[in-house]
C-alpha positions as CSV (number, residue, x, y, z in Angstrom):
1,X,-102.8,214.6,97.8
2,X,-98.9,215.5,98.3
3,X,-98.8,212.7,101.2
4,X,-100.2,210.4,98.8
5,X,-97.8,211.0,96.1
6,X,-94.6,211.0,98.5
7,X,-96.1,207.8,100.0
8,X,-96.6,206.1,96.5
9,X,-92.8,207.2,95.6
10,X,-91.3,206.2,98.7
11,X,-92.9,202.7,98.7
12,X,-91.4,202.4,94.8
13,X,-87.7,203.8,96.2
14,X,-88.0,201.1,98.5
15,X,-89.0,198.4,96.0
16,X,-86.5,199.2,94.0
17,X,-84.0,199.2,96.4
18,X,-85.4,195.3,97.7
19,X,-84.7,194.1,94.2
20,X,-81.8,195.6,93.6
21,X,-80.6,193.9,97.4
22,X,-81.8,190.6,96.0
23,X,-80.2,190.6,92.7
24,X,-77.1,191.2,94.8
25,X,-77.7,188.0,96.8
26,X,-78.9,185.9,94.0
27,X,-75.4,187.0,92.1
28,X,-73.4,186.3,95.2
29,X,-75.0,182.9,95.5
30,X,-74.6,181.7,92.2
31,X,-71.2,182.7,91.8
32,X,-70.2,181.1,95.0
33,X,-72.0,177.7,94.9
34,X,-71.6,177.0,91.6
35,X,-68.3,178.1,90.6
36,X,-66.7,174.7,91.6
37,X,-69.6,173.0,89.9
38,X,-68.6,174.8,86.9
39,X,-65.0,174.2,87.0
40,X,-65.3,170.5,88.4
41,X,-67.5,169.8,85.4
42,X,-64.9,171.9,82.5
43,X,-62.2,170.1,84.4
44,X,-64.2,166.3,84.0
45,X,-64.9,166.9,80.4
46,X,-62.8,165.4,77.5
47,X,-65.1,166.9,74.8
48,X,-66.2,169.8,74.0
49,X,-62.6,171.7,75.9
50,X,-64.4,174.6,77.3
51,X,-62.7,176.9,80.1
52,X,-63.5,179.9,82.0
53,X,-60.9,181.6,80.1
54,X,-62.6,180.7,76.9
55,X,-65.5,181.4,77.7
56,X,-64.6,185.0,78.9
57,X,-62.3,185.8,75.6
58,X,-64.9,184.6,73.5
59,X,-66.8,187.0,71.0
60,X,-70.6,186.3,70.8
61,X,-70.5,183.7,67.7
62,X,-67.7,181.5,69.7
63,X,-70.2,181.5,72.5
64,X,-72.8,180.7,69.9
65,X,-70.1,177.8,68.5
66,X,-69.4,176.5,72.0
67,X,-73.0,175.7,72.9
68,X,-73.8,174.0,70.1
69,X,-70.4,172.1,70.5
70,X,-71.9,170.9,74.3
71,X,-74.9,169.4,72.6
72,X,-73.2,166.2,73.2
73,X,-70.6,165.7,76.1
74,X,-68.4,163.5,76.5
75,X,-66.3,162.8,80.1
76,X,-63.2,161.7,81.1
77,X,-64.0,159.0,83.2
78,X,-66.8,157.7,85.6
79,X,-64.2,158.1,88.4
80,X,-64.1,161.8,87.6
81,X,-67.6,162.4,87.5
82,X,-68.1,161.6,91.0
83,X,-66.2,165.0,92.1
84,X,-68.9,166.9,89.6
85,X,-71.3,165.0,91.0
86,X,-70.4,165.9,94.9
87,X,-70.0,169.7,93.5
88,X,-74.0,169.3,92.0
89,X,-75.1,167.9,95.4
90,X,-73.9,170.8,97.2
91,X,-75.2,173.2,94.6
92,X,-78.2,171.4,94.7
93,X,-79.9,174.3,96.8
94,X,-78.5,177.0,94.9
């Protein structure tokens, strides 16, 4: 019975630990291959002006605001869309 317990808790340590290694990767992914998609896109837009820095002072109701604010966006230019849209194409994986 003891075997069968240590067994049952080992095999959840080591599930644990397996998702806990994947969130890890999925973090490290994200934030490296679609960072540049994120700032190419902030950078490309004309409305609504949203930055990392804004986004990362805001409280929870300017989050709230900004969202609702990037129901409709509005570019630059086509000509500066096609740098967003190389930055998509290599996060396409991601």
């Amino acid at each position: 019975m003891a075997v069968f317990i240590v067994e049952k808790m080992l095999e959840h340590r080591e599930t644990k630990e397996k998702r806990r290694q994947l969130m890890f990767i999925k973090s490290h992914m994200f934030r490296s291959d679609t960072r540049s998609l994120f700032i190419a896109n902030f950078r490309g837009l004309k409305r609504p002006a949203i930055t990392m820095a804004r986004i990362k002072d805001a409280s929870l109701e300017d989050l709230r605001a900004m969202r609702r604010e990037a129901d409709y966006l509005e570019y630059s230019s086509p000509e500066g869309m096609e740098g967003i849209i190389r930055e998509y194409v290599k996060a396409q994986p991601v």
